[in-house]
VEXPAVO-724468 format. One line per field, with one value per residue (C-alpha): residue in three letters; x, y, z. Coordinates in Angstrom, 3 decimals, always signed. Layout:
residues N
res ALA/...
px X/...
py Y/...
pz Z/...
***
This chain:
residues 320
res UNK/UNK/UNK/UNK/UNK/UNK/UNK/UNK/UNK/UNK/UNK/UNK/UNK/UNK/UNK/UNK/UNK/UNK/UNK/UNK/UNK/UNK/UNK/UNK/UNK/UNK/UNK/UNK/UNK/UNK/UNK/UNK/UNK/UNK/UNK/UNK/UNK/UNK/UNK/UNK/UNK/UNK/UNK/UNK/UNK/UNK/UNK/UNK/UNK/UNK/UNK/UNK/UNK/UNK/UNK/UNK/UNK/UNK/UNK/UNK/UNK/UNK/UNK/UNK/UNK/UNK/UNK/UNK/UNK/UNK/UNK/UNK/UNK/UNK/UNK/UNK/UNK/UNK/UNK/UNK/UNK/UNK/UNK/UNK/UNK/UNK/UNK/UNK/UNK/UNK/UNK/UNK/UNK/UNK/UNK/UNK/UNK/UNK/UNK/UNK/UNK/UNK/UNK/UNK/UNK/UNK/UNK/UNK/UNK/UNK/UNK/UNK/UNK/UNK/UNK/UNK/UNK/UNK/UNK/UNK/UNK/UNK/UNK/UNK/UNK/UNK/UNK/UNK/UNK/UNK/UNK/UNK/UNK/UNK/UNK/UNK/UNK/UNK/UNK/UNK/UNK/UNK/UNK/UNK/UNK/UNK/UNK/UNK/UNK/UNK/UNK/UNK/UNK/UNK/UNK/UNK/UNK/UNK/UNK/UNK/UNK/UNK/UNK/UNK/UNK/UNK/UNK/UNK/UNK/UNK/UNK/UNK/UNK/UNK/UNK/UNK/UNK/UNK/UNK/UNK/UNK/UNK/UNK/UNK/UNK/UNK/UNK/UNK/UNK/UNK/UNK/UNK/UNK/UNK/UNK/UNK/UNK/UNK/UNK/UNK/UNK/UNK/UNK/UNK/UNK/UNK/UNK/UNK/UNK/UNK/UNK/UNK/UNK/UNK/UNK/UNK/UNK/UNK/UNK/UNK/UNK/UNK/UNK/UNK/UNK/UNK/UNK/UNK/UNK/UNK/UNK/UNK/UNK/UNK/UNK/UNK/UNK/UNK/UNK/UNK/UNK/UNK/UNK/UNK/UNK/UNK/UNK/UNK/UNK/UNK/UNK/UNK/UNK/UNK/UNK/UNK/UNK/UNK/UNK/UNK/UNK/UNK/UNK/UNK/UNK/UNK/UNK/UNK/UNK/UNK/UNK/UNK/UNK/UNK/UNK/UNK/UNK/UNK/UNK/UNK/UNK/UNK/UNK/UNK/UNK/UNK/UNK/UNK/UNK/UNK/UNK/UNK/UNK/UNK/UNK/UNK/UNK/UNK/UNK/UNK/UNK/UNK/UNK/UNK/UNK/UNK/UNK/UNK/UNK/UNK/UNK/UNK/UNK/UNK/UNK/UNK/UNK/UNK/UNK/UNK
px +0.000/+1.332/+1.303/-1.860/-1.987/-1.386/+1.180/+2.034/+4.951/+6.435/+9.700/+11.063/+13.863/+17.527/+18.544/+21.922/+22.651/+19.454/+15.810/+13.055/+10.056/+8.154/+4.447/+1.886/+0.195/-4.160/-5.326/-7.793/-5.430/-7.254/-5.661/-3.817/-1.258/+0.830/+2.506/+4.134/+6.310/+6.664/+9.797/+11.502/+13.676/+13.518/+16.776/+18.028/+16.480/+13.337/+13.898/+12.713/+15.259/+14.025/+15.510/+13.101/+12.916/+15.739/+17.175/+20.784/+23.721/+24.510/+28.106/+29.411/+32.954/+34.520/+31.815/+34.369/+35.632/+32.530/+32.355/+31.656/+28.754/+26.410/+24.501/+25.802/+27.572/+26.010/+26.642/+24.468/+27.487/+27.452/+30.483/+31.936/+29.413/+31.125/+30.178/+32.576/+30.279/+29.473/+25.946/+24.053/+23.085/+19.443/+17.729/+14.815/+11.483/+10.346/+7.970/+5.461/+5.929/+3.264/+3.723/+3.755/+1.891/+2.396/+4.771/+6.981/+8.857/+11.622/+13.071/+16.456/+16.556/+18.175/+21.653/+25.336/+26.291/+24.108/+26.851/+28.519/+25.156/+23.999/+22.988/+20.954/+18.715/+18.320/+16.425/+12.465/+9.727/+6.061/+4.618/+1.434/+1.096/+3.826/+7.580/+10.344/+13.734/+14.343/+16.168/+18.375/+21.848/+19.834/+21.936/+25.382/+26.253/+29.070/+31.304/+30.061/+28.447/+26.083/+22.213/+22.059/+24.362/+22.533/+19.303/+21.090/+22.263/+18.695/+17.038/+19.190/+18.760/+15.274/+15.027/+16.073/+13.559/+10.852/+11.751/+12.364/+8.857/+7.709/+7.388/+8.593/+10.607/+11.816/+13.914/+13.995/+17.764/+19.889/+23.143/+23.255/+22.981/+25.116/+22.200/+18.998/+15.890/+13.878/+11.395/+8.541/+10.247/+10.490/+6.807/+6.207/+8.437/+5.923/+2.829/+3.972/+4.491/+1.426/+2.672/+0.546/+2.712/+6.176/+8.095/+10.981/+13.883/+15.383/+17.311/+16.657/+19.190/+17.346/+19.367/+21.141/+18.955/+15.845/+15.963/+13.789/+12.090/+9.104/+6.550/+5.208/+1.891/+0.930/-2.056/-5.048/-4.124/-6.184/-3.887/-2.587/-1.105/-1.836/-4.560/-3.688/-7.154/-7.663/-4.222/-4.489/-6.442/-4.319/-0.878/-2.024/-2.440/+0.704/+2.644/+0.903/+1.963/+5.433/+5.943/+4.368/+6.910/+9.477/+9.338/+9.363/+12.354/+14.795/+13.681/+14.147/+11.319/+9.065/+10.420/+10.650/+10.295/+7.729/+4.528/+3.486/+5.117/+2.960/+5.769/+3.635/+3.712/+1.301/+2.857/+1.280/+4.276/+6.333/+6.608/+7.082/+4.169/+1.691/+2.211/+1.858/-1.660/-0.326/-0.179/+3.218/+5.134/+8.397/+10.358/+13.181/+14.454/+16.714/+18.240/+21.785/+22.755/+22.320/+25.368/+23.138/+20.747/+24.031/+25.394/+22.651/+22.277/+25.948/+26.055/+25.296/+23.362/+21.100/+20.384/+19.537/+16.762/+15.506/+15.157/+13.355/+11.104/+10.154/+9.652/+7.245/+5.186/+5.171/+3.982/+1.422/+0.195/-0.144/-1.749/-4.439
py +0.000/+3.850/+6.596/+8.623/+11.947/+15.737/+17.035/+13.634/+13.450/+10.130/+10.426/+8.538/+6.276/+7.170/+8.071/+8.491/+11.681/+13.158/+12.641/+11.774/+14.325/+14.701/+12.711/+15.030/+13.085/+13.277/+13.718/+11.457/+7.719/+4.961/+1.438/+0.894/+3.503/+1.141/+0.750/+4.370/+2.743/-0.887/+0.678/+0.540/-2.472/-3.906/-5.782/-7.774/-8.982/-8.126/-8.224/-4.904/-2.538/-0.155/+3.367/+4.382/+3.574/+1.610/-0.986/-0.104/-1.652/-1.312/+0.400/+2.722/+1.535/+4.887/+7.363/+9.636/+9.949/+10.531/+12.655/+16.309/+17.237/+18.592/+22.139/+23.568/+23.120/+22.729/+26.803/+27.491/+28.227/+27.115/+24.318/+23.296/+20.733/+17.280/+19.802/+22.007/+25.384/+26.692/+26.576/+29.688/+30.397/+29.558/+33.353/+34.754/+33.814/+36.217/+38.913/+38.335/+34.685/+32.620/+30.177/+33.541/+32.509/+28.472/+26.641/+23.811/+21.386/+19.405/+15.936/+15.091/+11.424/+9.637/+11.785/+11.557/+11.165/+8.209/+5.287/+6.875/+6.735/+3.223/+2.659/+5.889/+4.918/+1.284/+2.825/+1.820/+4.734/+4.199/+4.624/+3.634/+0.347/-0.474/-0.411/+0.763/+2.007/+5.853/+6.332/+4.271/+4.565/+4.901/+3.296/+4.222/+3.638/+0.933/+3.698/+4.668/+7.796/+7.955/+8.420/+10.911/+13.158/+12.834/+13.949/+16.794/+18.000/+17.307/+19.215/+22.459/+23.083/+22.413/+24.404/+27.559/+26.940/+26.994/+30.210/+31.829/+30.900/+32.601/+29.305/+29.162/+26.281/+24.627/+21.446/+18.323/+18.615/+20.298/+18.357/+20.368/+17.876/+14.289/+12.144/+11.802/+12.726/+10.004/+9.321/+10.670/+13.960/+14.055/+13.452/+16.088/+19.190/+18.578/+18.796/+21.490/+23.739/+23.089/+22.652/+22.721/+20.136/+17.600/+15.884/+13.259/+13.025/+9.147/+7.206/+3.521/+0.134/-2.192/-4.812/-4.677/-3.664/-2.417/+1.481/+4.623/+6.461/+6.061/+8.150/+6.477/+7.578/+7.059/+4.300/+4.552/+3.554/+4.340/+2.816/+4.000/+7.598/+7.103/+8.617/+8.998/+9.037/+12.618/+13.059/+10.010/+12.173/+15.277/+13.420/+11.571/+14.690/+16.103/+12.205/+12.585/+16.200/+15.426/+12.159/+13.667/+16.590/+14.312/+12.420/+15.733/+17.566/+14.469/+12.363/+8.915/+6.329/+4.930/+2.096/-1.199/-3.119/-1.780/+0.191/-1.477/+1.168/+3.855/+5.814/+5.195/+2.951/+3.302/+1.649/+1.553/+0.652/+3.941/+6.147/+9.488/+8.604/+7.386/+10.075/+13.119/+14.915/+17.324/+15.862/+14.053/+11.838/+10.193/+9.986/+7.645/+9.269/+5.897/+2.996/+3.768/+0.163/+0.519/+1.730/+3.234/+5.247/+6.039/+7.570/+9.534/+9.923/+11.440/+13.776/+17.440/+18.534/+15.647/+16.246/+19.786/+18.035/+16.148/+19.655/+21.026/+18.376/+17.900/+21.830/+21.849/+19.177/+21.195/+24.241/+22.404/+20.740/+24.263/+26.685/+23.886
pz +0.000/-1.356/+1.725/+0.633/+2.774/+2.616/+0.246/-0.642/-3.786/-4.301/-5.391/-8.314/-8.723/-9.963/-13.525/-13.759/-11.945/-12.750/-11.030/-12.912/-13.032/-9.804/-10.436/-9.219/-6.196/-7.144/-3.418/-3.589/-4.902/-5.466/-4.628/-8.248/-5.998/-4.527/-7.594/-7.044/-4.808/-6.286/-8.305/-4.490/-4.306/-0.598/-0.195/+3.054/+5.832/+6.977/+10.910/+12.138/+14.768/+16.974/+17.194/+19.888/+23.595/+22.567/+25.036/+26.598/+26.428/+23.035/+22.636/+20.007/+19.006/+19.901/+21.593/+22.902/+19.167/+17.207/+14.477/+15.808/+13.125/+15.097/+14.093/+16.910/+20.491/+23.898/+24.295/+20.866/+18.926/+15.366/+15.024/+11.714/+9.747/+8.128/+4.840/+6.202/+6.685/+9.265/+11.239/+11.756/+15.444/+16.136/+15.736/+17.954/+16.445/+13.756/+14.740/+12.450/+10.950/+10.279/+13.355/+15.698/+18.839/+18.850/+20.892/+19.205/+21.598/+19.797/+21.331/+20.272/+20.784/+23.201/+24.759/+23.776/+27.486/+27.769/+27.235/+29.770/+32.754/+32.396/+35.627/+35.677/+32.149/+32.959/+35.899/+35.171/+35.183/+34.791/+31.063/+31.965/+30.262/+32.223/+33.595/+30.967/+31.322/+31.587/+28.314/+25.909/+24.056/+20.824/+17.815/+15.768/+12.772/+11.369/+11.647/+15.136/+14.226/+17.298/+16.567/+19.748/+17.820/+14.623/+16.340/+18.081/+14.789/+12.739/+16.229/+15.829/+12.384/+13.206/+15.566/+13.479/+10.370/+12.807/+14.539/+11.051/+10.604/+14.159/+16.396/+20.020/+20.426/+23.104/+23.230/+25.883/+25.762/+23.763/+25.065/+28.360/+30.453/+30.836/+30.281/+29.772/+30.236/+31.068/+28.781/+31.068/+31.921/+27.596/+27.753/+30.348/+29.007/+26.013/+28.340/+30.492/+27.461/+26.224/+22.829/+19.631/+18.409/+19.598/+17.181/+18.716/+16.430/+16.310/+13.613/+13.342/+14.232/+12.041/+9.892/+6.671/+4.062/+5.750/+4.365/+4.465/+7.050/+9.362/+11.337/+14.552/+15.781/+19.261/+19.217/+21.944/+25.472/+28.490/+31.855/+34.523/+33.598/+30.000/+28.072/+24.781/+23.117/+22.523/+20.581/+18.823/+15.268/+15.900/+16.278/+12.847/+11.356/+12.150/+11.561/+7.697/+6.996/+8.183/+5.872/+3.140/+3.446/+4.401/+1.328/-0.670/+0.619/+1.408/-1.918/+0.363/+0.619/+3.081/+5.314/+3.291/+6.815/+8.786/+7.901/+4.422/+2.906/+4.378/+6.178/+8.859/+11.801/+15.235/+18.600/+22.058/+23.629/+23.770/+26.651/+25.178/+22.998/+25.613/+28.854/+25.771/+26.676/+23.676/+19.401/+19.075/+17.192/+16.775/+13.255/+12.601/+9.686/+8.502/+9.340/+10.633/+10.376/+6.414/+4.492/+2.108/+4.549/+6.233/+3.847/+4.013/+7.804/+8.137/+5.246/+7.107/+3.285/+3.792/+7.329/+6.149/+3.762/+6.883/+8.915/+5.989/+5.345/+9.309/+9.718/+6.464/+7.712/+10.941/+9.592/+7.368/+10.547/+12.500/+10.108/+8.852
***
C-alpha cells in the first residue's frame, strides 16, 4: 500500500545523476497507488530494529571519538558541519511569521552522554502500560556515528527553520545535560508547554537492508497515567503532513520493513508517545545500520533536507 496523505509526492527512482520528473500526487489515490512505490527495491532482511525507547547496552565503538557534526555546540554556537560550513546560530522567532503565537517542543533522541550513565537509564519509570527504562543509548552507525548526535544535529537546524517561521521552540535537551531525560520527563516538558505540536527526532538500528524512514503515531491507550485518546487524530495529522513533506524535501522512501510502505507505523508501547496529553510523534528518519541510509544519515546537506522536510510538515500541521 502507497502513503496517501497531505502534500504527498512520491519520489522517483535514480537516472543516472538526474531525477526523474516529480508525479503530481491526485489527493484522492485509489488502490492501483501502490505501484508508485513498487519501483523501491527492498533488499536484506526483513527483521525490524528499533531506534526508539531503545534498550541499553549497546556500545558505540569509539563514543568519545565521534564525528563532531552537530549544528551547533552545547553553548548554541554554530560548530563546523562534516560539509565544512558553518551553522548559523538559532535566531529569535520572527515577529510576524506565520507560526507567531504556537509553541513547538523538539526531542532530540536519546543523549550523547548516555553510554557513559547506564545505571541511571536502565532505571524503570512508569509509562502507563507499564515499567520501561528511563532512556536508551539509541543506535550508531558501522562507523560509530552515534544516533544521539545525529538527532542533536537534525534538532538544531530544526530548531532555526521553525523560529524563522515565528514558532517558540523549546527542546527536551539540547546536550546540556550528561544524560537523559527520562522518557517521562520528555513526555512532560511537552505537556507542560502546552505545545501545539512535539516531534521526537530518532534514527533507526534495524538490519542490513531495511531502508527509508518512518513516522510512529501514538495508538489509543487508556492505563494507569496514560490517556492517549484525545491526541491520537491530531498526532495523525501532524505524523501525515510530516511524511508527506518528508518524502518531498529528502527524496528517500518509506520504510521497506515496517509500515506497508505507508511511512507510517502506530505503537502503544512507547513512553514518550503514551504520557503526551499534547499531538506528538516520533520519526526515525533511517536505518543507521544501512550503508546506504548512512550515507545519508551522516552527510550534514542531507540532514539539512531532513530539517526542511520535518519543519514543512510542521507548519502544514499548524496553520491547517
Amino acid at each position: 500500500m502507497s502513503y496517501v496523505g497531505p502534500d504527498f509526492d512520491p519520489p522517483q527512482p535514480r537516472r543516472s545523476a538526474l531525477r526523474r520528473p516529480a508525479t503530481v500526487a491526485v489527493a484522492a489515490v485509489v488502490v492501483g497507488a501502490v505501484a508508485g512505490w513498487g519501483v523501491w527495491q527492498a533488499v536484506g532482511d526483513s527483521g525490524g530494529g528499533g531506534g526508539a525507547d531503545r534498550a541499553a547496552g549497546q556500545t558505540p565503538r569509539s563514543a568519545t571519538n565521534a564525528p563532531a557534526t552537530s549544528g551547533g555546540s552545547p553553548s548554541g554556537e554554530p560548530t563546523a558541519s562534516d560539509d565544512g560550513k558553518k551553522a548559523s546560530p538559532s535566531p529569535s522567532p520572527s515577529a510576524d511569521g506565520p507560526l507567531k503565537g504556537k509553541v513547538v517542543v523538539v526531542d532530540p533522541g536519546h543523549n550523547p552522554g548516555n553510554f557513559q550513565h547506564t545505571t541511571e537509564i536502565n532505571r524503570k519509570v512508569n509509562i502507563g502500560t507499564g515499567m520501561k527504562e528511563c532512556d536508551t543509548t539509541g543506535t550508531t552507525t558501522n562507523d560509530g556515528y552515534l544516533e544521539a548526535e545525529f538527532t542533536l544535529d537534525v534538532s538544531r537546524r530544526l530548531r532555526t527553520l521553525l523560529e524563522q517561521q515565528g514558532a517558540t521552540v523549546e527542546f527536551t535537551q539540547d546536550g546540556d545535560r550528561p544524560w537523559g531525560p527520562c522518557i517521562d520527563e520528555r513526555a512532560r516538558i511537552g505537556n507542560e508547554a502546552e505545545a501545539d505540536a512535539v516531534v521526537s527526532i530518532h534514527a533507526d538500528g534495524s538490519g542490513t537492508g531495511n531502508r527509508g524512514f518512518h513516522v510512529i503515531l501514538p495508538g489509543s491507550v487508556d492505563e494507569g497515567a496514560a490517556d492517549t485518546r484525545p491526541i491520537v487524530g491530531p498526532s495523525r495529522a501532524l505524523g501525515e503532513r510530516i511524511a508527506g513533506k518528508f518524502v518531498r524535501a529528502t527524496g528517500t522512501a518509506p520504510s521497506n520493513y515496517v509500515g506497508d510502505g505507508t511511512g507510517l507505523v502506530t505503537r502503544q508501547d512507547l513512553g514518550g508517545l503514551n504520557l503526551s496529553t499534547v499531538p506528538k510523534v516520533f520519526i526515525e528518519c533511517g536505518n543507521m545500520r544501512d550503508s546506504n541510509d548512512a550515507a545519508l544519515l551522516t552527510s550534514g546537506a542531507w540532514r539539512q533536507k531532513a530539517a526542511q522536510g520535518i519543519s514543512e510538515g510542521i507548519v502544514s500541521f499548524l496553520r491547517g
